[in-house]
C-alpha positions in Angstrom: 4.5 -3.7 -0.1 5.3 -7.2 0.2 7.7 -9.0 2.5 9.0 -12.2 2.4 10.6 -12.2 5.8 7.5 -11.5 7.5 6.3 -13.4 10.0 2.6 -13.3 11.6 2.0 -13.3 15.1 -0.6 -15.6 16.7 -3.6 -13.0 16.2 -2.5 -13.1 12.6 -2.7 -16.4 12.4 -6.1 -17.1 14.4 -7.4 -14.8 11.3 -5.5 -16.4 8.7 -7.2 -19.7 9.8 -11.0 -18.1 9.9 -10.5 -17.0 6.4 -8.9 -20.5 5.6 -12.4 -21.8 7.0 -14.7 -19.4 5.6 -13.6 -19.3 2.0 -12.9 -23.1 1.7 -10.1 -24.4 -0.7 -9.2 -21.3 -2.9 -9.3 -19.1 0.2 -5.5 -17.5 -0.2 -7.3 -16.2 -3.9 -10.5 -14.9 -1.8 -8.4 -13.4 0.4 -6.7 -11.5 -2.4 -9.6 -10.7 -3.5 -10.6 -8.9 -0.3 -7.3 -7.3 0.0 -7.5 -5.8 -3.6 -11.7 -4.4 -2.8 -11.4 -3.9 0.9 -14.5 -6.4 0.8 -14.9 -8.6 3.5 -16.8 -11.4 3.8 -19.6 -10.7 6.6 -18.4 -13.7 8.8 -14.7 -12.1 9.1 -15.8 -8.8 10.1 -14.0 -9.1 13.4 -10.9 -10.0 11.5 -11.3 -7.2 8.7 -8.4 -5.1 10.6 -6.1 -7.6 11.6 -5.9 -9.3 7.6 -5.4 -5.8 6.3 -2.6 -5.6 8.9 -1.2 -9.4 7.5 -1.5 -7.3 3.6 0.3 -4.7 4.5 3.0 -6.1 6.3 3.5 -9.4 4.3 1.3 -9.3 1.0 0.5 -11.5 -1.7 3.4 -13.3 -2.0 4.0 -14.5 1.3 0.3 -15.4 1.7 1.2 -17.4 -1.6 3.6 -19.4 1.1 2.0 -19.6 4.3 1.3 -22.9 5.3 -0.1 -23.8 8.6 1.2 -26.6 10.6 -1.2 -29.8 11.6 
C-alpha cells in the first residue's frame, strides 16, 4: 500500500541515507528491487526492518519523491 502523505521519521531516514550510500546513484531502483525480493544487500542488514517498515507504510511512489535536504 502506498501513501503519499507519509512522512518518515529520523530512523527512517538514517536508513534511507545508508541505502542512498550503499547502492550509489540508482539506489531508489535498488531499493525497489529489495522491497519486491526481500533481498538485502549484506551491508544494510541492520536496516532490513526499518526499510521494510518505510515500504509498507509509504511505498514506491513516495520513495519515487523523497528527497533529502543538504
Amino acid at each position: 500500500m502506498s501513501n503519499t502523505t507519509f512522512e518518515a521519521n529520523d530512523h527512517q531516514y538514517v536508513a534511507l541515507k545508508q541505502a542512498k550510500e550503499v547502492f550509489g546513484p540508482r539506489w531508489k531502483s535498488k531499493l525497489n528491487v529489495c522491497w519486491e525480493t526481500g533481498r538485502y544487500s549484506s551491508s544494510l542488514g541492520q536496516y532490513n526492518a526499518v526499510l521494510q517498515q518505510v515500504r509498507n507504510q509509504g511505498g514506491a511512489t513516495w520513495l519515487s519523491k523523497c528527497r533529502f535536504q543538504s
